[in-house]
C-alpha positions as a Markdown table, in Angstrom:
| # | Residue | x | y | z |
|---|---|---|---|---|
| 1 | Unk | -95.3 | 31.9 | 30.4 |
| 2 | Unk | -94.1 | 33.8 | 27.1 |
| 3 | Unk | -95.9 | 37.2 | 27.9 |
| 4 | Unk | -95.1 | 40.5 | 27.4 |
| 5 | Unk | -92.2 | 41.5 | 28.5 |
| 6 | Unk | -90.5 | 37.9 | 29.5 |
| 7 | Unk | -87.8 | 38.3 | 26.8 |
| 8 | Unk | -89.1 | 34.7 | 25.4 |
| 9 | Unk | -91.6 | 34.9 | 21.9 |
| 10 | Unk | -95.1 | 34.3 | 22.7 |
| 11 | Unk | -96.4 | 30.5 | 22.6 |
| 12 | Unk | -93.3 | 29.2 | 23.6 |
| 13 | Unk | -93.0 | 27.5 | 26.7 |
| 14 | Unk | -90.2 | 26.5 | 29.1 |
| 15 | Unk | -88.9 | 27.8 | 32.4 |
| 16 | Unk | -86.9 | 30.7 | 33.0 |
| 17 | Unk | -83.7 | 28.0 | 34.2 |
| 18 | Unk | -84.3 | 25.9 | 30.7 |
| 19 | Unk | -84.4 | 29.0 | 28.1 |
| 20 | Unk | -80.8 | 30.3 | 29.7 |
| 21 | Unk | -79.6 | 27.1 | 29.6 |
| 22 | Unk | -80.4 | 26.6 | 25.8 |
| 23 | Unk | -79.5 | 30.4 | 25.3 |
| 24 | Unk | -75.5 | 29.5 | 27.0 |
| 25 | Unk | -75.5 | 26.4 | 25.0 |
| 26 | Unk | -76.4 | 28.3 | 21.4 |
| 27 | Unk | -73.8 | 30.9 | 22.5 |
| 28 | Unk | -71.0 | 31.3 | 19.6 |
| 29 | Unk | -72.5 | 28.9 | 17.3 |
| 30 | Unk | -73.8 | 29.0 | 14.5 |
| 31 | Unk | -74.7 | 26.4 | 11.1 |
| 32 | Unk | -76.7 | 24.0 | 11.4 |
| 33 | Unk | -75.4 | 22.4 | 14.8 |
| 34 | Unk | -76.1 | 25.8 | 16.7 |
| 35 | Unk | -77.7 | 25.0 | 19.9 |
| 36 | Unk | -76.9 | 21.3 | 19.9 |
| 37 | Unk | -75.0 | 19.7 | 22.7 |
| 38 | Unk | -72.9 | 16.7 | 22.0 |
| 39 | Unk | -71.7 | 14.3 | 24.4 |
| 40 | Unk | -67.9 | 13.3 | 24.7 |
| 41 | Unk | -68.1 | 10.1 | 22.3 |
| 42 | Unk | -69.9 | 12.0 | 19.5 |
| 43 | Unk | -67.3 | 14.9 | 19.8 |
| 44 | Unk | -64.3 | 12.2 | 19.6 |
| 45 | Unk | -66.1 | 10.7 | 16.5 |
| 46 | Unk | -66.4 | 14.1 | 14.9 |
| 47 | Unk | -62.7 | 14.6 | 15.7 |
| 48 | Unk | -61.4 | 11.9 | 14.4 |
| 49 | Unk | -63.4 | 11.8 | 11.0 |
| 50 | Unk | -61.8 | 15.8 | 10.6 |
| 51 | Unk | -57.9 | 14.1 | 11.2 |
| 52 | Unk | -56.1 | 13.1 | 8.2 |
| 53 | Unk | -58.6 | 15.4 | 6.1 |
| 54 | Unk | -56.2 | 18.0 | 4.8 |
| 55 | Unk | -58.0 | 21.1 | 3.2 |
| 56 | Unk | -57.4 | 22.3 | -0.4 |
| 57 | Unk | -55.0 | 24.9 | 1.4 |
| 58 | Unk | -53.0 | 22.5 | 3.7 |
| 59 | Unk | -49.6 | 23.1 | 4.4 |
| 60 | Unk | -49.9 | 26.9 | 3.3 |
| 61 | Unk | -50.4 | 29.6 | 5.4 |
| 62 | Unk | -53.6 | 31.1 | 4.7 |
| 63 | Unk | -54.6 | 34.6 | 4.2 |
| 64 | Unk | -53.2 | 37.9 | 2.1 |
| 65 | Unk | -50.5 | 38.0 | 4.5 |
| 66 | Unk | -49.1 | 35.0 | 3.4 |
| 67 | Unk | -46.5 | 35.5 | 1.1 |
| 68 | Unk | -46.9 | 31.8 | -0.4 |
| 69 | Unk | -50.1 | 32.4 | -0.9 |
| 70 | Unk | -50.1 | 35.5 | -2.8 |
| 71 | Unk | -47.8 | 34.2 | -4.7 |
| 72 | Unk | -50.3 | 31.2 | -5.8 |
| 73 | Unk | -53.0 | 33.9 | -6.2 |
| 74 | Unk | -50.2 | 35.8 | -8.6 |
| 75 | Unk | -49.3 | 33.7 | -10.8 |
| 76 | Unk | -52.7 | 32.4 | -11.9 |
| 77 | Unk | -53.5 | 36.4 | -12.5 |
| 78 | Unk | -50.4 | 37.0 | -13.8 |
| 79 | Unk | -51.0 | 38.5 | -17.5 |
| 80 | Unk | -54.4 | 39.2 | -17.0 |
| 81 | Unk | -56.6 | 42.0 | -16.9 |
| 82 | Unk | -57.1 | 44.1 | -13.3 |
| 83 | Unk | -60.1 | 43.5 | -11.6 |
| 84 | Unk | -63.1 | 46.1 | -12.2 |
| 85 | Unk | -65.3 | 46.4 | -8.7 |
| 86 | Unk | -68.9 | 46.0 | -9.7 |
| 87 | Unk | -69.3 | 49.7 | -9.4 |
| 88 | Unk | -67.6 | 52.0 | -11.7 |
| 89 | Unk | -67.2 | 55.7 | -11.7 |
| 90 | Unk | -66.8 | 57.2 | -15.1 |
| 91 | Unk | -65.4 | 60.8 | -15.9 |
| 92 | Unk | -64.1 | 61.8 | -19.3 |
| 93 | Unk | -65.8 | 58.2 | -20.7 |
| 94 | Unk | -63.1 | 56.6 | -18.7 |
| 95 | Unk | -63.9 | 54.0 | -15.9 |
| 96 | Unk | -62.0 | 54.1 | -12.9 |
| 97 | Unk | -61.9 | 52.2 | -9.3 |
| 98 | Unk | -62.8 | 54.7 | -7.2 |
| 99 | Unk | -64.0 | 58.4 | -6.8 |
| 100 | Unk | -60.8 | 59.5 | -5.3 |
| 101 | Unk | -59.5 | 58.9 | -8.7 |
| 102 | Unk | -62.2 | 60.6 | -10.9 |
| 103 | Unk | -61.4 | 63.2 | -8.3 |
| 104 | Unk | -57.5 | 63.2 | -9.1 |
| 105 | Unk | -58.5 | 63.0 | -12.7 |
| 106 | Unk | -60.9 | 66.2 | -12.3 |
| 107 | Unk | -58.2 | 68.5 | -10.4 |
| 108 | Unk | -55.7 | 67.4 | -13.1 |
| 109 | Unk | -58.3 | 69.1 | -15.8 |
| 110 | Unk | -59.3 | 71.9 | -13.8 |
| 111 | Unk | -55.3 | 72.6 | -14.0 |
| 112 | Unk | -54.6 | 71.5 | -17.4 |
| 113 | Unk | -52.5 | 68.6 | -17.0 |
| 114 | Unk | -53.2 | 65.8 | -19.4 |
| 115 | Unk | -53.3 | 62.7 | -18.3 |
| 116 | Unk | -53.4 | 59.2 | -19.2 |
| 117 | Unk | -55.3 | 56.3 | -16.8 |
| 118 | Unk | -53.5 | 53.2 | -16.4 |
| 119 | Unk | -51.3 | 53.0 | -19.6 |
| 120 | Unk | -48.1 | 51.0 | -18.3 |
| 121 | Unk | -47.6 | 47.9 | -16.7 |
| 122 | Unk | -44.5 | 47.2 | -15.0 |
| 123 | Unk | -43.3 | 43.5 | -13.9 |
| 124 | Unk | -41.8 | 43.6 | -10.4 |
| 125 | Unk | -41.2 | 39.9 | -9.5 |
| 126 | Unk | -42.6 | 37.0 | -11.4 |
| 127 | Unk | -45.7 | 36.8 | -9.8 |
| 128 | Unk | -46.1 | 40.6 | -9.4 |
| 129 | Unk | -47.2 | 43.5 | -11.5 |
| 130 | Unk | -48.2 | 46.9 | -11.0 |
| 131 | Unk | -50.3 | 49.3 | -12.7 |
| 132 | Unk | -50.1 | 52.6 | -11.3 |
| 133 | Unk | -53.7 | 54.7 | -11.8 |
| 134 | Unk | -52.1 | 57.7 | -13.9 |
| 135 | Unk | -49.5 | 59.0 | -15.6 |
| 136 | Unk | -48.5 | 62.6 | -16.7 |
| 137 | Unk | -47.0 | 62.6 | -19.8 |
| 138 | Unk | -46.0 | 66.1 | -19.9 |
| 139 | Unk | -44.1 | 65.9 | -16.3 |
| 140 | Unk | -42.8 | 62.2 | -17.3 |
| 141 | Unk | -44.7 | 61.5 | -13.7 |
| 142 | Unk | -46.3 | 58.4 | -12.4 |
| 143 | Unk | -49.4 | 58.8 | -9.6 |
| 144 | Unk | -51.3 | 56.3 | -7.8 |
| 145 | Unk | -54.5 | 57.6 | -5.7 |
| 146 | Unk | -55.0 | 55.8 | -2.5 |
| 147 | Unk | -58.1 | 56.0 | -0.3 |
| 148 | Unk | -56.3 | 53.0 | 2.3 |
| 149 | Unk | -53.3 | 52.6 | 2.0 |
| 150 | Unk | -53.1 | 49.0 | 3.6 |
| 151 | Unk | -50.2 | 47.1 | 4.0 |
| 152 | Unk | -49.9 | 44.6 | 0.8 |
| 153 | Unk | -50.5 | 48.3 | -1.0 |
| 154 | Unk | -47.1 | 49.4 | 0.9 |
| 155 | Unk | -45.2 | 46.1 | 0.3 |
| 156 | Unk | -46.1 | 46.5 | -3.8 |
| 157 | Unk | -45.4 | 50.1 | -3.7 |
| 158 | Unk | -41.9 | 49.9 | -1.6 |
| 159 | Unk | -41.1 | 47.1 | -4.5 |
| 160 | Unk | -41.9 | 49.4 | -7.3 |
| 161 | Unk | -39.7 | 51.8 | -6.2 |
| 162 | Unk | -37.0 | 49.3 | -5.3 |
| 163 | Unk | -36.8 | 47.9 | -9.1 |
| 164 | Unk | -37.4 | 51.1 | -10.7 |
| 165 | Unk | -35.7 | 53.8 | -8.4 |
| 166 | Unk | -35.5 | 56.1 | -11.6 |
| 167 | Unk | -39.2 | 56.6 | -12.5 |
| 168 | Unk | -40.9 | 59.6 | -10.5 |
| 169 | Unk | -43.4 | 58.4 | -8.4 |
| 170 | Unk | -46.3 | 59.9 | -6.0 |
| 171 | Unk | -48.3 | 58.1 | -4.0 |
| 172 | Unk | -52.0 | 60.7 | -3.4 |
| 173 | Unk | -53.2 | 60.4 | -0.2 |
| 174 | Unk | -56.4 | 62.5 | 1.4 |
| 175 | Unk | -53.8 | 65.1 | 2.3 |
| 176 | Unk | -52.3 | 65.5 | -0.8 |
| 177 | Unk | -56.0 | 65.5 | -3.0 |
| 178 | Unk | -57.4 | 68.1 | -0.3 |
| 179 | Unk | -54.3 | 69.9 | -1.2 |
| 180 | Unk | -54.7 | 69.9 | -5.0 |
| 181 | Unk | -58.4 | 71.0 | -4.3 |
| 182 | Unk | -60.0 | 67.7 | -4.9 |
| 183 | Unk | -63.7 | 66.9 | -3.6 |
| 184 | Unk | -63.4 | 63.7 | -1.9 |
């Protein structure tokens, strides 16, 4: 048993019946209970330890979705900084979030449009702001560059332009990059 060409690692023995049985009962699990099988009592027990154990998040709808939840998230970022991924791109001695902005930045040289990377900060609720990536001082012109466009992006965007109707604003998508001659 175990050969070449069983399926099962070599040295280890059981019967073709006992190795699917184990392999159904490991199915989906995972941690350090994978593979065990419980009988009815234990799994009772277990369930009634877990009742009456609320989680850290209980009571709130979990997930980015969740409009409580961002606004938790919010307000203990409110004021600060925006995040920096751990990788950076850097054109001009300026670090930016993505290459589809160094990109933006680089068609806005080649065609001699200054420029200024994330300068203002506008409030849109009180546990929302927004940054957008550029601004074009000579066109009085906000851009942001966006690679997805997901829909939390969308929901912050369509509240920009709700509180500050008056502002120009584009929103750069791949068509609109490929169009300014951008290498994405």
């Amino acid at each position: 048993m175990g050969g070449k060409g069983s399926g099962r690692k070599k040295g280890f023995i059981c019967s073709k019946e006992t190795c699917a049985k184990m392999s159904a009962a490991m199915k989906g699990k995972s941690g350090p209970n994978k593979g065990k099988i419980f009988s009815e009592e234990s799994r009772a027990k277990m369930r009634a330890a877990k009742l009456g154990k609320p989680g850290p998040w209980a009571g709130i709808e979990r997930g980015p979705q969740s409009a409580e939840w961002r606004r938790n998230i919010g307000l203990g970022n409110k004021g600060k900084p925006a995040y920096y991924p751990r990788q950076r791109f850097y054109y001009s001695g300026v670090p930016f979030r993505s290459s589809w902005e160094v990109a933006a930045a680089k068609s806005f040289d080649a065609r001699g449009i200054f420029w200024e990377y994330e300068t203002k900060q506008f409030e849109i609720n009180e546990t929302i702001t927004y940054r957008p990536d550029f601004y074009l001082p000579e066109l009085d012109c906000y851009w942001e560059v966006k690679g997805y466009f997901g829909p939390q992006s969308k929901e912050t965007i369509g509240l920009f332009r709700e509180k500050y109707p008056e502002i120009s604003f584009i929103v750069a998508t791949e068509p609109v990059l490929k169009l300014m001659g951008a290498k994405i």
